[in-house]
N, C-alpha and C positions, 0 to 999 in steps of 0.2 A: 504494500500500500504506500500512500503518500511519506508518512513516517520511515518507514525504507530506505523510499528515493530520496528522503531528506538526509538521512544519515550516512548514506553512500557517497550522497554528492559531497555532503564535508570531509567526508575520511577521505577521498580522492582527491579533494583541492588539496586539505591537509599535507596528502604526499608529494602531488605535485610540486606547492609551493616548497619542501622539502629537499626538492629536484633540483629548487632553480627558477622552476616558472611562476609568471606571474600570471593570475587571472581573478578579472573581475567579480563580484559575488554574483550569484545566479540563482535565480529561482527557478528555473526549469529542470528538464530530467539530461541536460549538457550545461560544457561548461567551453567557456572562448579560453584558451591557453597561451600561451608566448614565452618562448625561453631566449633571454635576452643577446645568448652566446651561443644560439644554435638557428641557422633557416629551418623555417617550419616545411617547407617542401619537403626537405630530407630526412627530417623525422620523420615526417609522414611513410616516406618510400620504407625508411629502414623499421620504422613498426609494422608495415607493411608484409616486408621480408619476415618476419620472426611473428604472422600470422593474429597484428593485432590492428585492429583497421580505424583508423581516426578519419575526419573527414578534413580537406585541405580546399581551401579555395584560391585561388590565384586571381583577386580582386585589390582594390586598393581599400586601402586602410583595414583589412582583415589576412593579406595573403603570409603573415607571419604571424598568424593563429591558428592555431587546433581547434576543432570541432568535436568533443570528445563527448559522446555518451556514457552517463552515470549507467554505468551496470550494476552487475552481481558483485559480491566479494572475491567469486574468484577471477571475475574480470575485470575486477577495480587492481587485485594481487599482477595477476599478465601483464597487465597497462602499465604498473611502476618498476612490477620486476624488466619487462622490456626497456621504460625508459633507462633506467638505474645501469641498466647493461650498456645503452648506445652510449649516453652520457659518459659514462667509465672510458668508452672509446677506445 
């Protein structure tokens, strides 16, 4: 339910911002992302690669944000264990 996708969405920013990235608070079931020290394209591609899918737009004033759906826990865990890996580089 709503309480869920509330609690996922903060334990997911939580990590992110943990990452590196910044993103705005949200009330929906996504959140916008931005890592100040990484193109968001290539995130994209390299989560991509390692079978976890964000969405990327190649617009202005958003093409260095993430699109990221609040999942489950164990695809909120995929999303950070992935970033945590590319990051690590």
């Amino acid at each position: 339910g709503l309480a869920t996708i509330i609690a996922n969405r903060q334990r997911m920013m939580a990590g992110l911002e943990a990452l590196g990235f910044e993103a705005p608070p949200s009330r929906a079931n996504f959140v916008f992302a931005r890592h100040p020290a990484h193109d968001a394209a290539g995130l994209a591609s390299a989560l991509r690669a390692r079978g976890v899918l964000v969405r990327h737009f190649a617009a202005p004033r958003i093409d260095q944000h993430l699109r990221i759906t609040v999942g489950d826990d164990a695809g909120i865990d995929r999303l950070l264990g992935a970033l945590a890996d590319i990051l690590a580089g």
